[in-house]
Residue, then its C-alpha position, 0 to 999 in steps of 0.5 A: x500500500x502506498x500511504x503519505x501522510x499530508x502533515x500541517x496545522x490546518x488552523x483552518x484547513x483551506x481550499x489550498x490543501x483541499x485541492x493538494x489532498x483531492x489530487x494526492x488521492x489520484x497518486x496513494x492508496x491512503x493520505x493521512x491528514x496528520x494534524x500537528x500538536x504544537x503546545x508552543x503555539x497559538x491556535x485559532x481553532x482547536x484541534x477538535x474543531x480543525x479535526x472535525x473541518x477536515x473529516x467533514x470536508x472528505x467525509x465521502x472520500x475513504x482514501x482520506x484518513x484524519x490523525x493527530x501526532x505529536x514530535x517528529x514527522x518522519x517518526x510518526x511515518x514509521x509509526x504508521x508506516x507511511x513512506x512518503x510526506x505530500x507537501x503542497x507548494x505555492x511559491x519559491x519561498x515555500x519551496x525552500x522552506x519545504x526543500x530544507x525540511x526534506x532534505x532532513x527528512x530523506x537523511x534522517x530516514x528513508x521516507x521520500x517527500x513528494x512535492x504538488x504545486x498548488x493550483x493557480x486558482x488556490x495559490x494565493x491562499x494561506x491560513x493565516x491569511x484566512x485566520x486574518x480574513x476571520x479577525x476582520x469580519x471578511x468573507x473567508x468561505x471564499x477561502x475555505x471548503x464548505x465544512x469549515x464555518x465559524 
């Protein structure tokens, strides 16, 4: 079986990740939505919510599982035995930033990250431009799938 785990906070999930989770379901047998635990930092939403935002989101899909781990990544990936990271990315910034984390990840282990650009429609959209968007009474359902509602 060939298992990702798509890793992240998902303080909201957005259309972003949407789209990157719909296509790596064409390229996995599974992709495991490993929702982050980070005591360090501030969430807009809880885990529980962000947990149930994402499930809701692909509650028709059962490639899609819904998980929460904590520490390493790549130990989580051993621990479920998933053999590769999807990463989306939306910009060069991001690719560096994510090109750093895999080479890491690869020397640390043998698990492969695979990388999807994001959409050209979605591109533009991060969470913490949509947690921006919610603290100033925007219209965020433009951003977000329809499961995500504050």
């Amino acid at each position: 079986m060939k298992r990702a785990i798509f890793p992240g906070s998902f303080d909201p999930i957005t259309l972003g990740h949407y789209d990157i989770i719909k296509r790596g379901i064409k390229l996995f047998d599974e992709v495991v939505i490993a929702i982050g635990i980070n005591a360090e930092k501030k969430y807009m939403f809880s885990l529980e919510q962000r947990q149930r935002y994402i499930e809701d989101a692909f509650k028709n899909e059962p490639k899609v599982k819904v998980v929460t781990y904590k520490g390493l990544t790549i130990d989580f990936c051993k621990e479920i035995d998933a053999d590769f990271i999807l990463r989306g990315l939306r910009n060069p910034a991001d690719f560096e930033f994510e090109k750093a984390i895999a080479h890491t990840n690869r020397k640390l282990s043998k698990i492969e990250t695979v990388f999807l650009l994001t959409a050209a429609r979605t591109s533009y959209i991060s969470s913490s431009i949509v947690r921006d968007v919610i603290r100033n009474n925007g219209d965020y359902t433009v951003l977000v799938p329809d499961s995500v509602r504050v």
